[in-house]
N, C-alpha and C positions, 0 to 999 in steps of 0.2 A: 504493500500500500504506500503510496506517494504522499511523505511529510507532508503536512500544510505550515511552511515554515513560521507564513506571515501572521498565522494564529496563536500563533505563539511567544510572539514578541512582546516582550513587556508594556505598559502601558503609558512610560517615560518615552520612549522612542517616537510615540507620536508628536512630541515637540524637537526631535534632532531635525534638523535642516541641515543640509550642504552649506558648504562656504560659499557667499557668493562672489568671492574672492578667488579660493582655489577654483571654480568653476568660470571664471574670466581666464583665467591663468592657464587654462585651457585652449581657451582661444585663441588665444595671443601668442602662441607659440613659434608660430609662422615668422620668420625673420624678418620679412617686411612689414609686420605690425611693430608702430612702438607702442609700448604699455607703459603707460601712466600709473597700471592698475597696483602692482602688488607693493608690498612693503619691503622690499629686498634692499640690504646696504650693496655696495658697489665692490666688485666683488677683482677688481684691476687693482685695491687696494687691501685686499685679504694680508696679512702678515703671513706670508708662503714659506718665507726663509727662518722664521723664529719658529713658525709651529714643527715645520720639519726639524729643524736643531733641538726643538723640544722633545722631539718622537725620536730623537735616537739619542739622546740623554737616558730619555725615560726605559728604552728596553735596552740599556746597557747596564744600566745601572739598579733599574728597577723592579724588570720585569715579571717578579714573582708577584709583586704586587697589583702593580697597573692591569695584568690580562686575570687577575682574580675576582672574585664577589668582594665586595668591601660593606660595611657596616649602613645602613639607611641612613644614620645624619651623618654618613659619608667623611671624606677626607679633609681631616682636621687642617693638615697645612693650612690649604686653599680657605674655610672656616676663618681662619684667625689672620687670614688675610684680609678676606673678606671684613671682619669686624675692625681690625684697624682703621681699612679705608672708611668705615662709617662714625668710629671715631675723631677721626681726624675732621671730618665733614660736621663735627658738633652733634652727636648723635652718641647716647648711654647706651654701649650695647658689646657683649663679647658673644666666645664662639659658641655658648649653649641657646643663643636667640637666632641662629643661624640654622635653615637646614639647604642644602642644596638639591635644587631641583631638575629633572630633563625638561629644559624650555621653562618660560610664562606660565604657557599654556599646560602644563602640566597641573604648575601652582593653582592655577585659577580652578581648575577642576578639584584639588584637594581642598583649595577651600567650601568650593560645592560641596563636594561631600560629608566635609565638618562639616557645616555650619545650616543646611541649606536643610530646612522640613519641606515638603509639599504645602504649598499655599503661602509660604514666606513672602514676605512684599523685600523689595530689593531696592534700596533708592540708588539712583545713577544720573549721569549727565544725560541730555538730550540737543545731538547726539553721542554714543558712546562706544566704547570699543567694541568691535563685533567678534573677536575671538571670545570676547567674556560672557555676551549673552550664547553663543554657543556653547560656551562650560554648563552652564547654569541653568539654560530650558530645562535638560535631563532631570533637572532635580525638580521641575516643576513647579517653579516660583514664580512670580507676580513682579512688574517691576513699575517702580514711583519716578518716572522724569522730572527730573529738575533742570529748568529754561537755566541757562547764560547768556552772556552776550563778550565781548573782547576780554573784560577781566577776569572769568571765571564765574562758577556759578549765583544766582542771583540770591542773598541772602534771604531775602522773603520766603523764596519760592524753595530754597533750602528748607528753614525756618517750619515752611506749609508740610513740606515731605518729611521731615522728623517727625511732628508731632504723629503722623501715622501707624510709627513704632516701626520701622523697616527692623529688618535682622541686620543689617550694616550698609554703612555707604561707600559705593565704591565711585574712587575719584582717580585721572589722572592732570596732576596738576602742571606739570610740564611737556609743551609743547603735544598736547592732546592729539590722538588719535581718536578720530579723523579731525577735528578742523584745525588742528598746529595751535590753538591759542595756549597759552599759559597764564595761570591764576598770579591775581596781583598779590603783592604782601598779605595787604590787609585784606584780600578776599583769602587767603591760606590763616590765616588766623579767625578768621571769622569763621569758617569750616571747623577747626579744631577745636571753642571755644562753643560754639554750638553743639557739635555733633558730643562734645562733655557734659553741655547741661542736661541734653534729654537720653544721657548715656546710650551713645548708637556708636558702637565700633568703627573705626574706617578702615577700610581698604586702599592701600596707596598705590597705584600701579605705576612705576618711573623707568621703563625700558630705555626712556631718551633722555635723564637730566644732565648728562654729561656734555649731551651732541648742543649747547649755545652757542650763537655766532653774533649774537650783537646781545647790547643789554648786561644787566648784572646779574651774577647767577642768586636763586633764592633758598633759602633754609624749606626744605621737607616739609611734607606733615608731620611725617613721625617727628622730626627735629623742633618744631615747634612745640608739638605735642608731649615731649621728653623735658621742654626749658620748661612749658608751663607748670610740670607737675615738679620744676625740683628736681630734676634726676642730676646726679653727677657721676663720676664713669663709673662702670659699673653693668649690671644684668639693665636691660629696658624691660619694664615691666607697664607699660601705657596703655593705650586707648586705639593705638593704628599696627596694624601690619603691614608691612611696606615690600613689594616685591620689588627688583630689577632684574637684569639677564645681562649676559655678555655677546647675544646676537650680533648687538650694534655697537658694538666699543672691539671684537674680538674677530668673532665669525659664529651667523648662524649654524654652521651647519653642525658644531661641537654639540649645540643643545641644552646649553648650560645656564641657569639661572639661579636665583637665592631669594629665600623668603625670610625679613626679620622682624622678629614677633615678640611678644612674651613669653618665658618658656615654657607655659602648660599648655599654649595654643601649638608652639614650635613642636613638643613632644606629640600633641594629636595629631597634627599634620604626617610627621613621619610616621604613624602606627596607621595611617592611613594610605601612604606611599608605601608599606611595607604591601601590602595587599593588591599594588598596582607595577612594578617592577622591581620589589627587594633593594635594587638599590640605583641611585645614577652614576653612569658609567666612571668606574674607576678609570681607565687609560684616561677621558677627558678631563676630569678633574685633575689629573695630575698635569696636563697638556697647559690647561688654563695656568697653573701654579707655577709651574716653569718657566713660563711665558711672561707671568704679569707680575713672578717673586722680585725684580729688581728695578722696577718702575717701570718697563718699556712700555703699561697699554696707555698710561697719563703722555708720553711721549706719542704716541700711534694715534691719539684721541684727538693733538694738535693735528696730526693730518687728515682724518677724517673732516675736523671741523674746517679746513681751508680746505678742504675738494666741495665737500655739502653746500656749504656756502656759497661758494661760486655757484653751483647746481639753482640752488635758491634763487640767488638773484637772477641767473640766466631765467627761469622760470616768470618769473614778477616782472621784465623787464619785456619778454616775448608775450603774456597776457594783457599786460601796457599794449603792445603795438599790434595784436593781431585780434582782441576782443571786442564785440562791440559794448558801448559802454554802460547798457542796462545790467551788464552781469557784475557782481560783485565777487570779489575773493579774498581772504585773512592775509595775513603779511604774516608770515611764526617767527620767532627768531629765533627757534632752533627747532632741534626733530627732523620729520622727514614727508612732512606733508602738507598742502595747504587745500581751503574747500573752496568751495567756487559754487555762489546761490545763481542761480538763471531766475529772470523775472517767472512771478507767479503764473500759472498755467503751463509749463513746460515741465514734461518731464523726462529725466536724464537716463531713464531708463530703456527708455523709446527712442530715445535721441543717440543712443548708445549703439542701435541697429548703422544709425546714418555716417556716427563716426567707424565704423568697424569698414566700412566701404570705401574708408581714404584712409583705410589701415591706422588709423590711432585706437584706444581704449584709456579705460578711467574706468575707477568703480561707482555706480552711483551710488546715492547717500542714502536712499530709503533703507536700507538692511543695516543700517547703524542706529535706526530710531526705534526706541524700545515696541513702542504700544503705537508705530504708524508716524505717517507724515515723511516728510524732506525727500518729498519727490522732486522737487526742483534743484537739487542738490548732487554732491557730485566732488570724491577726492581724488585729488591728483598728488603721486608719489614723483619727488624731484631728485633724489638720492640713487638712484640706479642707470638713470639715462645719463649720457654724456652730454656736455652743455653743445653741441652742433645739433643731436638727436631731440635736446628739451626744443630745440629752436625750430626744427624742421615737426615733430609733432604738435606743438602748440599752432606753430602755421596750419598744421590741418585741422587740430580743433577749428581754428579762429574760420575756415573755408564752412564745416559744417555748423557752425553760429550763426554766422553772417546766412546761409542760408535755410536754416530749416528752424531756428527759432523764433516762436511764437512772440 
């Protein structure tokens, strides 16, 4: 008798959705398409000759180690590196608020899995990252949009989503994915200073706080969050969880990321990752450690930031002269992306058919909006393309503008 497989599926799966990212990503494969679409760093600039000088350090020297199973909160070195660099940054925190993760996306899922009941309300930006509401459908939660505008989230409308009781708010404060803005001072205090009085945890996602290229760099949430309550160096025991990764400071493809917490949150997280691949790969972790033990990625990070940048501006400068002028777009001053609204009645999803014919792509924005909306919307990644390729794409946006917008 012929399984009926699809009856059998759990009742979570009916909110998994494809990426509509990987499934652009798809498309665009063709060498005459340029993609705007995905979030990928620039890969001309991958650190080729340190990670290789890394990989034959580590099986010369190591290799009982690196090709073994290693413990879930994983390899201390890298740990205690990790923690310095966030002390240093003005942040209470050693290697027991540390665990390391395969990828973000990994993290973002074991926080689902802690933290997340069926019917939980979620507060989030509007719009917000769409790898996290992919974590998080599965677990079948509800999500609280909170409006911003260039500073960061609107405190009112914050303010309105707290009082709801979310189970936590998840923010990215610098150079936001998708529209590139970054939260001002006093809107990043306003967030931790709030989200304490009606006691809602936060969520800190900073895959990009390192990538600034103009402007002054700004204190975390957690770091805020840590001066407000008093901490001095020592375990963090606060109010935020703060993820980053080294996709974009290192190289995606290691998979390497770090979540820091309070340690009984840190400790669930791992007894949770135990249950999803025992541990993250040993060979990487030590790859990373190798790599980043004598300052080189603060060095590598300078060059990142003077390639991106350029990218950036070439981007801002080619939507200057090829847009027409109803469309608006963010200026970020760092990260890896800016949005771009089309007047009301357009939508970029449709529009998406006309540019795929003069071979450009862009993701549109509607799959970044929790509960709907920002169909006239639309991110463009500026950190992959070379500035002749951002110049000659944007000319073709700017051809399917000028003619098929409404």
């Amino acid at each position: 008798m012929q399984p009926t497989w699809n009856s059998r599926l759990a009742h979570r799966t009916q909110r998994m959705k494809g990426s509509a990212i990987r499934e652009l990503l798809k498309l665009t494969e063709q060498p005459e398409v340029i993609s705007f679409g995905g979030g990928m760093p620039a890969p001309e600039i991958f650190p080729v000759e340190q990670v290789g000088k890394a990989c034959d350090r580590i099986l010369k020297n190591f290799s009982d180690k690196a090709l073994q199973y290693g413990t879930t909160e994983v390899y201390n070195p890298l740990r205690e590196m990790l923690a310095k660099d966030a002390v240093k940054n003005g942040l209470s925190c050693d290697r027991d608020n540390l665990l390391i993760t395969s990828g973000s996306q990994q993290a973002l899922d074991l926080i689902g899995k802690v933290f997340i009941d069926p019917g939980d309300k979620i507060l989030v930006e509007n719009p917000t990252y769409l790898g996290a509401l992919q974590a998080w459908n599965a677990y079948e939660c509800d999500y609280i949009p909170v409006q911003s505008d260039k500073f960061g989230m609107l405190p009112d409308s914050l303010e309105e989503g707290l009082k709801k009781n979310p189970k936590f708010l998840y923010a990215l404060p610098n150079f936001q994915n998708p529209t590139g803005i970054s939260f001002s001072l006093e809107r990043r205090k306003k967030v931790v200073e709030l989200a304490d009085k009606y006691g809602i945890p936060i969520i800190e996602d900073d895959p990009y706080g390192k990538l600034r290229y103009e402007g002054e760099d700004l204190p975390t949430l957690t770091q805020l969050d840590s001066e407000m309550r008093g901490m001095e160096k020592g375990q963090y025991n606060g109010n935020v969880v703060y993820l980053s990764t080294f996709s974009k400071i290192l190289a995606p493809g290691i998979r390497l990321a770090w979540v820091i917490g309070p340690v009984d949150v840190v400790a669930k997280l791992a007894q949770a990752k135990q249950g999803v691949d025992l541990n993250t790969s040993s060979f990487n972790q030590m790859i990373a450690y190798e790599v980043g033990k004598d300052g080189f990625i603060d060095e590598h990070v300078k060059v990142i930031r003077r390639v991106y940048n350029e990218r950036r501006d070439v981007m801002l400068d080619a939507l200057e002269e090829h847009c027409p002028k109803s469309i608006n777009w963010t200026h970020p001053e760092g990260g890896l992306f800016l949005w771009v609204t089309l007047p009301k009645g357009n939508d970029a999803a449709v529009l998406m058919k006309e540019a795929l014919k003069e071979n450009v792509a862009y993701v549109p924005g509607g799959s970044f909006h929790p509960v709907g909306g920002g169909e006239n919307t639309m991110r463009l990644n500026f950190s992959f393309s070379k500035p002749e390729t951002i110049n000659e794409g944007i000319g073709r946006l700017g051809r399917v503008f000028r003619t098929h917008l409404k």
